[in-house]
TITINU-689162 format. One record per residue (C-alpha): residue in one letter; x, y, z. Coordinates in steps of 0.2 Angstrom, whole numbers, padded with zeros to 4 digits, always signed. Layout:
// residues N
AXYZ;...
//
This chain:
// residues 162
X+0283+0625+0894;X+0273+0620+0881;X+0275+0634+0872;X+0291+0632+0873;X+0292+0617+0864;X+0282+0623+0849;X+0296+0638+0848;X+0309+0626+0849;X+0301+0614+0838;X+0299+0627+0825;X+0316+0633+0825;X+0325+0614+0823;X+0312+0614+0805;X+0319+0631+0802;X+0336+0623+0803;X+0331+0608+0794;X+0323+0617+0780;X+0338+0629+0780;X+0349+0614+0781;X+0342+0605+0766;X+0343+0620+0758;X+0362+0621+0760;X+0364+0604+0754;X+0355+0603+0739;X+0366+0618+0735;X+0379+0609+0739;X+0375+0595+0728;X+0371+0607+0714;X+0388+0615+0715;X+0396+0599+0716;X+0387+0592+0700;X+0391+0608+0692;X+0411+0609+0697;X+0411+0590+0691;X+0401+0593+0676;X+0414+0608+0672;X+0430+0597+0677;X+0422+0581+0664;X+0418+0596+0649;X+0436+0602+0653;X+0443+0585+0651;X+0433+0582+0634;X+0440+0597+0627;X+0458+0596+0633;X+0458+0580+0624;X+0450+0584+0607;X+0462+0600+0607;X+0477+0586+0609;X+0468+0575+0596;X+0466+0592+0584;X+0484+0596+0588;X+0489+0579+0582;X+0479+0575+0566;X+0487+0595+0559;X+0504+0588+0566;X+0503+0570+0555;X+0492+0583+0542;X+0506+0592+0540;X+0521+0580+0539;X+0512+0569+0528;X+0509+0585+0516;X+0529+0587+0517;X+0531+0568+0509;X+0520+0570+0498;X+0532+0585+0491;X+0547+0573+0495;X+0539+0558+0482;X+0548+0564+0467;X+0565+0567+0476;X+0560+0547+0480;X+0555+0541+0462;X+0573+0552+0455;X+0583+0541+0466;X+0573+0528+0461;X+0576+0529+0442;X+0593+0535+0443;X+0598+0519+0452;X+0588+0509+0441;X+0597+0520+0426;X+0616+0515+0436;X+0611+0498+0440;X+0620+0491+0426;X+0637+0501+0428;X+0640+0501+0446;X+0650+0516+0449;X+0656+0525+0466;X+0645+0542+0462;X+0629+0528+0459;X+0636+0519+0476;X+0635+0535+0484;X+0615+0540+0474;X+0609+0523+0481;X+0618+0525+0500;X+0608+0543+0500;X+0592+0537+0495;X+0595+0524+0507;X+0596+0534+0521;X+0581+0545+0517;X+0568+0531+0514;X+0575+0524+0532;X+0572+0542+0540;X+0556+0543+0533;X+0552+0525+0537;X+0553+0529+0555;X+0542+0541+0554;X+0530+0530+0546;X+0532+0530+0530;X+0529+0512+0521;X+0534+0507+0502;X+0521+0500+0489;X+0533+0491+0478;X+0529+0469+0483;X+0530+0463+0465;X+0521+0444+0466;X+0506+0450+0477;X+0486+0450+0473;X+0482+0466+0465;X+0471+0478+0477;X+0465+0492+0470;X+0464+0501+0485;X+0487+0502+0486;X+0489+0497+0468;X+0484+0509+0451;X+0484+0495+0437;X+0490+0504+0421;X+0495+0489+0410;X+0488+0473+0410;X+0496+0454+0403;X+0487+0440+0401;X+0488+0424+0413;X+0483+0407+0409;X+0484+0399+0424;X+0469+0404+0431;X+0478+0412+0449;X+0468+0430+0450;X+0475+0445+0446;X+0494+0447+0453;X+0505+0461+0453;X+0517+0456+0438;X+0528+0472+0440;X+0530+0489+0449;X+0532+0502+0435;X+0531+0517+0449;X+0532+0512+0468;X+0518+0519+0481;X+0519+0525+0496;X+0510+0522+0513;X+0511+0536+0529;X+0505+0530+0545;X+0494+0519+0536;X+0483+0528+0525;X+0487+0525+0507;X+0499+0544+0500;X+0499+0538+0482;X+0493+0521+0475;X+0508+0510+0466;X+0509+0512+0447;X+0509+0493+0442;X+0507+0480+0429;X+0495+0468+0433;X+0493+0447+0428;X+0479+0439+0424;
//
């Protein structure tokens, strides 16, 4: 009977050997598969990320094209500003409408006449003189800039104070 025990004993190492055996496996299949599963993740959202950047790449490219559509409206309601007419009613209703569709896209006008110059949204090109000694202030917009989705497309044209 004794011997029997030794065979017996023998045989539940085996199977405990085996067993760890299997569930270290186990443990390494299961760190791999969620190892796999986290790299998977990572790269279905930088591929989503990617995708988006070229999507707001891409329409900010096509504003950028639409800016002098913009600064024409812009000067021919300056130009009609002093005859009112219904084809300049009509030019400024247009203009209008695609500064408000492109504003829902994200689009933001440079054009606040009154504010500290920032060189980072403003591009001073003229400069007057100010004695009062308030900093430098945007005296007038000479050509409006444009903001898309908050990165800075074209700088303001502007005359600066002080």
């Amino acid at each position: 009977m004794h011997n029997d025990d030794v065979t017996e004993h023998e045989d539940v190492d085996e199977l405990l050997d085996v067993t760890t055996t299997i569930e270290r496996e186990r443990d390494e299949y299961l760190n791999s598969l969620q190892r796999l599963q986290a790299d998977f993740e990572n790269y279905r959202k930088r591929v989503v990320r990617l995708s988006e950047e070229a999507a707001n790449r891409a329409s900010g490219d096509l504003v950028v094209k639409l800016l002098p559509v913009l600064d024409a409206f812009d000067l021919a309601q300056a130009h009609f500003a002093s005859s009112p007419t219904d084809e300049s009613e009509a030019l400024g209703q247009s203009r209008a409408l695609l500064l408000d569709a492109l504003a829902k896209e994200g689009l933001e006008r440079i054009d606040e006449v009154g504010v500290t110059f920032d060189p980072q949204v403003h591009d001073a090109v003229a400069h007057v003189a100010n004695d009062d000694g308030s900093g430098q202030i945007v005296d007038e917009v000479l050509r409006a800039g444009y903001r898309w989705k908050g990165g800075v497309l074209r700088p303001a044209m502007v005359r600066v104070k002080g």
